[in-house]
N, C-alpha and C positions, 0 to 999 in steps of 0.2 A: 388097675383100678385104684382109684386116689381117694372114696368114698365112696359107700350103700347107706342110706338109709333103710332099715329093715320099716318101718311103718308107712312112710311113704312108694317105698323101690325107688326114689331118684340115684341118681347114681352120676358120681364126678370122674373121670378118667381120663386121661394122657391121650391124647392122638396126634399121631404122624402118617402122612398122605404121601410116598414117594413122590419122587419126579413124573408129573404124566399120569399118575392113575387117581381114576375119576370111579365112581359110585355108581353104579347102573340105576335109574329110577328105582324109586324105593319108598315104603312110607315107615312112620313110628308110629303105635299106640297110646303116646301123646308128645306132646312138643318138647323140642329138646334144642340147645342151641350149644355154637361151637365161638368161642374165644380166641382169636387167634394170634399167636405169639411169635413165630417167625414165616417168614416166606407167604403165599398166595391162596388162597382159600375160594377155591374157583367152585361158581354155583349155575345151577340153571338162568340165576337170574341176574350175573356180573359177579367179577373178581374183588375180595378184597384183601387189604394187607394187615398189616400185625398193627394190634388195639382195635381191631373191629370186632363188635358181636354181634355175631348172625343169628336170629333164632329164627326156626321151622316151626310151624303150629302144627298141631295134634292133626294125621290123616292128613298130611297136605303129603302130595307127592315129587318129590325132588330127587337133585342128584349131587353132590359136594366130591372134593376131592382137593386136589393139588394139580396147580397149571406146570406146564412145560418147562418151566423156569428153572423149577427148582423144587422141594421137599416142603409139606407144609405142616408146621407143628401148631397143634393146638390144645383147647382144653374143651372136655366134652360133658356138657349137661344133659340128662336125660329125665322127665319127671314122666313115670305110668302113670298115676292116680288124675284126676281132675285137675287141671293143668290152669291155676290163675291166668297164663300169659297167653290164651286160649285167641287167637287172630287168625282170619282170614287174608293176613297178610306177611311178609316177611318182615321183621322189625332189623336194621342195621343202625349200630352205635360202633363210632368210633371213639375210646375213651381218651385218647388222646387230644382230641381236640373239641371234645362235651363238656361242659361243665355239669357240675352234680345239681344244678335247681335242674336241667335241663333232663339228666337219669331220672328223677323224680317223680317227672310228668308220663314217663313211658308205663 
């Protein structure tokens, strides 16, 4: 773990997804989103690679992991409390190729 906040419970932490293993359907008690920094970040809903953020809404049910390829490292957000980024949808940013008026608007 890389951070807790004790007042909120968010919590920042290091994740690595072997080669091939994938998350069984799963849900969180509120949205949490994964940052990824090396190798494939494979989801129910398409692959992506390093400087993408992926985020999960609160009770949405998915499955994340690491594709075939290779190992995938990344950085792991998790907020319990009442969750601003609260969507019915999954939000991907690739920060690499976003400019920041562009994060702004998300």
């Amino acid at each position: 773990m890389l951070r807790k906040d004790p007042d909120s419970d968010a919590e920042i932490r290091m994740l690595r997804y072997p080669k091939g293993v994938l998350n069984p359907e799963h849900t969180h008690p509120g949205g949490h989103g994964i940052f990824v920094l090396e190798g494939k970040l494979q989801t129910d809903n398409g692959t992506y690679g390093p400087g993408t953020w992926v985020w999960f809404p609160q009770g949405e049910t998915i499955e994340h992991g690491a594709t075939d390829e290779g190992d995938m490292v990344g950085i792991f957000y998790r907020r319990r409390v009442r969750d601003s980024l609260q969507r019915r949808r999954i939000v991907f940013l690739n920060l690499s190729t976003t400019h920041s008026s562009e994060i702004n608007r998300i």
